[in-house]
C-alpha positions as CSV (number, residue, x, y, z in Angstrom):
1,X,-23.8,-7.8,-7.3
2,X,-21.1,-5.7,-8.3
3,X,-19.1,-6.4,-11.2
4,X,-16.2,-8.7,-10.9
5,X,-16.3,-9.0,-7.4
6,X,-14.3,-12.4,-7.3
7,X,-11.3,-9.9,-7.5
8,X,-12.6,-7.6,-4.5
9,X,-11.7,-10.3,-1.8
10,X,-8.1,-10.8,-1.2
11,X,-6.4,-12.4,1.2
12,X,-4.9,-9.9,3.9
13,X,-1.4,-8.4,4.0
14,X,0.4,-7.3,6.8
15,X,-0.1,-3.9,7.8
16,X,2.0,-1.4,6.2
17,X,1.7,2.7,6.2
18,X,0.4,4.2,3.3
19,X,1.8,3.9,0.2
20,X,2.5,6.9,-2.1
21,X,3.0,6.1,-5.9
22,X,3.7,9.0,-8.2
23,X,3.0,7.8,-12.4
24,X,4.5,9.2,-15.4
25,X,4.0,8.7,-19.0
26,X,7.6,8.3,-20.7
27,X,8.4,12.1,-21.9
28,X,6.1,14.1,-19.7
29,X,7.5,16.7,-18.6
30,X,6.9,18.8,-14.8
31,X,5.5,17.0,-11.5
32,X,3.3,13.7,-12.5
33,X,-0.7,14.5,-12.8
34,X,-2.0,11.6,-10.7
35,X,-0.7,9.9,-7.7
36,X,-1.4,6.4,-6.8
37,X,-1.9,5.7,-3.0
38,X,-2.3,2.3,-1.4
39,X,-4.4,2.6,1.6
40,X,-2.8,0.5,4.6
41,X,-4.4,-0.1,8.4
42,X,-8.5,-0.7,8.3
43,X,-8.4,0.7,4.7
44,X,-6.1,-2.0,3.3
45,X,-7.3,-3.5,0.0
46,X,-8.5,0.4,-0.8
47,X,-6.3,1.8,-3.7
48,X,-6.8,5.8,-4.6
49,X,-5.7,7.1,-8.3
50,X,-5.1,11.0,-6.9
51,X,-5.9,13.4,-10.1
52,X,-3.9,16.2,-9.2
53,X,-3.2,18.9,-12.5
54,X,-4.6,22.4,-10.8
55,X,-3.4,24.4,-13.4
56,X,-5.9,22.5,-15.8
57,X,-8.6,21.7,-13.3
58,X,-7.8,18.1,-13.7
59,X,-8.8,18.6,-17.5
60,X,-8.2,15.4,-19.7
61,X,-4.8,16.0,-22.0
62,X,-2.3,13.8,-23.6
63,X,-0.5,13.4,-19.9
64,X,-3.4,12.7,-17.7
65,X,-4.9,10.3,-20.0
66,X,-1.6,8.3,-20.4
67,X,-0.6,8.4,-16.5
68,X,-4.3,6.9,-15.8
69,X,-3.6,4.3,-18.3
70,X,-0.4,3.2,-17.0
71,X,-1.5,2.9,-13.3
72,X,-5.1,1.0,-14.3
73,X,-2.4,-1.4,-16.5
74,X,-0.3,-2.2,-13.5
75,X,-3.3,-1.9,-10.8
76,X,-5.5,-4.5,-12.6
77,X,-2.9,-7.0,-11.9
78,X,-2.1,-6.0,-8.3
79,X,-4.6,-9.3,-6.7
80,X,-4.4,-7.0,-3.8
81,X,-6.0,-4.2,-4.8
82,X,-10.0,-4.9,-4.1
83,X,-11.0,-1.5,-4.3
84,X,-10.3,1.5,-6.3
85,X,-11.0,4.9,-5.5
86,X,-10.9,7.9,-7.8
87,X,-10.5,11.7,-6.2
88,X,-9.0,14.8,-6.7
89,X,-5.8,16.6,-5.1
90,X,-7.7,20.2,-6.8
91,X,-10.0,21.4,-3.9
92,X,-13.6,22.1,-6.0
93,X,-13.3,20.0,-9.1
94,X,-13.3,16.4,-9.6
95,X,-12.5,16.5,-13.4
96,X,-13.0,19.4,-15.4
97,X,-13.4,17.2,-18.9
98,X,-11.2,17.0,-21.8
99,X,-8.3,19.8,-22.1
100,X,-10.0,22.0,-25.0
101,X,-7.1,24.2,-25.6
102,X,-5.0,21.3,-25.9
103,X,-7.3,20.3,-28.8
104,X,-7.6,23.0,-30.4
105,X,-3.9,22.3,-31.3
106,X,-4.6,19.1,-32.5
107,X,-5.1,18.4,-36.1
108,X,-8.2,16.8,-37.1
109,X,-6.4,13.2,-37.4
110,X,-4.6,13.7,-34.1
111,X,-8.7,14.7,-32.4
112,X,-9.6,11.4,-33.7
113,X,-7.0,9.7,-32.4
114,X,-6.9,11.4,-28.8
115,X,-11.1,10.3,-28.5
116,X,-9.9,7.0,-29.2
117,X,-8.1,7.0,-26.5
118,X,-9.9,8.7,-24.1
119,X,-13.1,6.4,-24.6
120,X,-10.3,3.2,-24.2
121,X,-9.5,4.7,-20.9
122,X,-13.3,4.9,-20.0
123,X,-13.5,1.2,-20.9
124,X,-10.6,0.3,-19.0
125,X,-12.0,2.1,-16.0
126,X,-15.3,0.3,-16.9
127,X,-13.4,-3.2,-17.2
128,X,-11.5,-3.2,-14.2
129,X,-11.8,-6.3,-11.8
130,X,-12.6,-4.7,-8.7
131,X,-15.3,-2.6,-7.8
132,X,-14.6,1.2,-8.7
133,X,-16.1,4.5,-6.9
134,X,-15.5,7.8,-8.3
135,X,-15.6,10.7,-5.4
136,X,-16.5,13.9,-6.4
137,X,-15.8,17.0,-4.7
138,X,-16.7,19.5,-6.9
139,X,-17.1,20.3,-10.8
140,X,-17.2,16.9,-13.0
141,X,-17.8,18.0,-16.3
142,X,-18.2,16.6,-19.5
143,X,-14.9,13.7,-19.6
144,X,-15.2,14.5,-16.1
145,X,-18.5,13.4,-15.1
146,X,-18.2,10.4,-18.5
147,X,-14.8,9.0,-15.8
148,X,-16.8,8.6,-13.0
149,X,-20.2,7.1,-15.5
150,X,-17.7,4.9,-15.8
151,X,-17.1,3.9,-12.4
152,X,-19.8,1.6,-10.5
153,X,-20.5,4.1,-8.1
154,X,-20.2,7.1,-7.1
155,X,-20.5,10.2,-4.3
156,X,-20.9,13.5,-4.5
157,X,-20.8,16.3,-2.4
158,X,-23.3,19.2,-1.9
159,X,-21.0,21.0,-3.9
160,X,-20.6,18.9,-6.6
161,X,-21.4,20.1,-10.1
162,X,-22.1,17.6,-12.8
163,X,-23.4,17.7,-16.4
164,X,-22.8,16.4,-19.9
165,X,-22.2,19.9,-21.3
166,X,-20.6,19.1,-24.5
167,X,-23.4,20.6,-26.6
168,X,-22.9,23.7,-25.6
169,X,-19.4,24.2,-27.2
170,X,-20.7,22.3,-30.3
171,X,-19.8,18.7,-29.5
172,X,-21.2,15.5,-28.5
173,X,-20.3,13.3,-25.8
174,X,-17.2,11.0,-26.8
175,X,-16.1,9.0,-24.3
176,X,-19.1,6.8,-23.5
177,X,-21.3,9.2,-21.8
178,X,-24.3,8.6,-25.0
179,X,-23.7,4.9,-23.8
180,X,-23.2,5.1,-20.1
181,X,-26.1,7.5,-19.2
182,X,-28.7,6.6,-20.6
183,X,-27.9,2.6,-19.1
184,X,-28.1,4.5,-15.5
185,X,-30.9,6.8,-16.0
186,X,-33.2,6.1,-18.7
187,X,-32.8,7.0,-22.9
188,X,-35.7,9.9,-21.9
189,X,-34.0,11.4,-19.2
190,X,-30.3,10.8,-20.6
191,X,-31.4,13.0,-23.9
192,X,-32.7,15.9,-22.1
193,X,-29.7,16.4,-20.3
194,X,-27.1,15.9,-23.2
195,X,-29.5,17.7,-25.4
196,X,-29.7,20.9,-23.4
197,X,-26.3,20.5,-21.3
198,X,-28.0,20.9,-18.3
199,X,-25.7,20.9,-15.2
200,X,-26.9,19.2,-11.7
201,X,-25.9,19.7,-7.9
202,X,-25.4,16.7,-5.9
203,X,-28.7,17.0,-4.6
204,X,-30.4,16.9,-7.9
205,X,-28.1,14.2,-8.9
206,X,-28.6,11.9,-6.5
207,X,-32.5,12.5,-6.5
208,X,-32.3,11.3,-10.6
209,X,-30.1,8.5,-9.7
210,X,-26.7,9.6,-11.1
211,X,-24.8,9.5,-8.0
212,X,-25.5,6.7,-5.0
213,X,-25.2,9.1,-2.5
214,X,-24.8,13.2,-1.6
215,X,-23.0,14.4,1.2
216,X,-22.7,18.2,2.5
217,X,-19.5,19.6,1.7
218,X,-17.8,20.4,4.6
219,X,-14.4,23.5,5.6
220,X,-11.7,21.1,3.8
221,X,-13.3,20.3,0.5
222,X,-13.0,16.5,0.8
223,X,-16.8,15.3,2.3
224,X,-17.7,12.8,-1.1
225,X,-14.1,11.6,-0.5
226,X,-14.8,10.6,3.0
227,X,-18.6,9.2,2.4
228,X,-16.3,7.1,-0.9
229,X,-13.6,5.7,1.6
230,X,-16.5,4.8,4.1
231,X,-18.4,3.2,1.5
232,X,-15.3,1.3,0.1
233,X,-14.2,0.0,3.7
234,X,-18.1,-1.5,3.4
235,X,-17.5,-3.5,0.4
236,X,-14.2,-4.7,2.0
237,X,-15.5,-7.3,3.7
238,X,-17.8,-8.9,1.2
239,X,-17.3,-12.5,0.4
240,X,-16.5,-13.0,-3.1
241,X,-18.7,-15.3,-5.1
242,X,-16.4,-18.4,-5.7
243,X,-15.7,-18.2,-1.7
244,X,-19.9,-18.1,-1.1
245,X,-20.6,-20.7,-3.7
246,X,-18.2,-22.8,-1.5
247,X,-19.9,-22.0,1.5
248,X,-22.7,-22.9,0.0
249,X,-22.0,-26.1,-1.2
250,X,-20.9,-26.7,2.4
251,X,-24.1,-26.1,4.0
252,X,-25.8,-28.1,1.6
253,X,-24.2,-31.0,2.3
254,X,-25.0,-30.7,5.8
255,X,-28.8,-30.9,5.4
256,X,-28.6,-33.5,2.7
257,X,-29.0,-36.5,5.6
258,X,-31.3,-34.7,7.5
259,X,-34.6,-35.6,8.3
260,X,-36.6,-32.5,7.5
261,X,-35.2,-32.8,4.7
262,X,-36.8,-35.9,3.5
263,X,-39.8,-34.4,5.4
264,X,-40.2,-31.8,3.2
265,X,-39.4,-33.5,0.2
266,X,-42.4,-36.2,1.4
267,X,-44.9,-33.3,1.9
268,X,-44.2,-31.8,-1.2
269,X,-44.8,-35.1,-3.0
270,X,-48.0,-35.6,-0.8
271,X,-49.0,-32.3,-1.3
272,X,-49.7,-31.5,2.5
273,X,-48.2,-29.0,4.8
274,X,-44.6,-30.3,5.9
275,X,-44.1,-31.3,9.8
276,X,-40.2,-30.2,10.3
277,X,-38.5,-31.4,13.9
278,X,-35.3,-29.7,13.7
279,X,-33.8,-32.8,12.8
């Protein structure tokens, strides 16, 4: 069962069109990286955090980190929001990692800090009380692919290319992917493709268990967004597990007084086959 799903249930709204929310963090400056929509009609309940900085590739700086940050703050108290769905407004990447040339600007103290950060925004991601599904599209690469690792599940298109690469500029994984890979494939399998920075398709993904499910890619660029929006108006619906624990208290009480009850109660007692009337 998914984690936290007593959040995913909430009780329905009245329909509304969709809902565009742009975030800021306080001093950015230019057009805000992500977008928040709220999904109205048969997708209501379905909230998308839009990463949309093309002239980084959706790389992870300073402003993307903190806009993500403020909108899972404000969306983890939204009771209405049941599920959230990560994507990209950059047609052939999902999240091209952390913004390298931003770092290489940082100081070493200011690196440190910035990691810290970035692996508390994986943990939020992680922590959030809704189920969480990470579409992507197209290249999800080191932070990139350690965002949606951090997501329960996710899609990918055909398309898709995925991979821990960090060794191969000389780093290490930083933001949970030593932690989170290896819990969904294996510690054998997780080292050979940090060690060696190996990068997967879809296909290959899916066949190792990284994603839950590969979709052909399809004229517009979007198919793992569709397959993620199908699969979120599935987990709509689900019953959340202080609602089923009342229904099955219900239905328990019902076949306390009933006959087969005692029946099989008796038989199992007497230690012979039980003889149930349907009463």
């Amino acid at each position: 069962m998914l984690r936290a799903l007593t959040r995913a249930l909430r009780l329905p709204r009245p329909w509304r069109p969709l809902q565009t929310r742009s975030c800021a963090s306080d001093g950015a400056a230019g057009d805000p990286e992500i977008q928040v929509r709220v999904l109205a009609g048969p997708d209501q309940g379905i909230t998308e955090i839009l990463m949309n900085r093309p002239s980084a590739r959706n790389a992870l700086g300073n402003v993307l980190v903190s806009e993500l940050l403020e909108a899972l703050a404000r969306l983890r108290e939204d009771q209405q929001v049941r599920v959230l769905l990560f994507r990209s407004g950059v047609k052939g990447v999902f999240c091209a990692g952390a913004d390298l040339k931003e770092r290489e600007q940082m100081s070493e103290a200011e690196v440190g800090i910035f990691v810290q950060r970035l692996r508390g925004l994986m943990n939020e991601i992680a922590a959030f009380p809704a189920p969480t599904i990470a579409a992507m599209d197209g290249f999800a690469l080191g932070g990139g692919l350690e965002l949606a690792l951090a997501c329960d599940l996710r899609v990918a298109a055909s398309s898709a290319v995925m991979g821990l690469i960090e060794t191969t500029r000389g780093l290490l994984p930083g933001a949970g992917g030593t932690q989170r890979l290896p819990r969904c494939l294996g510690v054998a399998l997780a080292k050979e493709l940090i060690f060696t920075g190996r990068r997967l398709s879809g296909a290959q993904a899916q066949a190792l268990g990284l994603v839950n499910h590969t979709v052909p890619q399809n004229e517009e660029g979007n198919a793992a967004y569709h397959r993620a929006r199908a699969l979120a108006q599935e987990i709509l619906p689900q019953v959340d597990i202080a609602s089923g624990m009342a229904i099955e208290g219900i239905c328990y009480a019902q076949n306390i007084p009933t006959q087969d009850r005692l029946e099989g109660m008796a038989a199992f007692r007497e230690k012979r086959p039980p003889r149930f009337v349907g009463k």
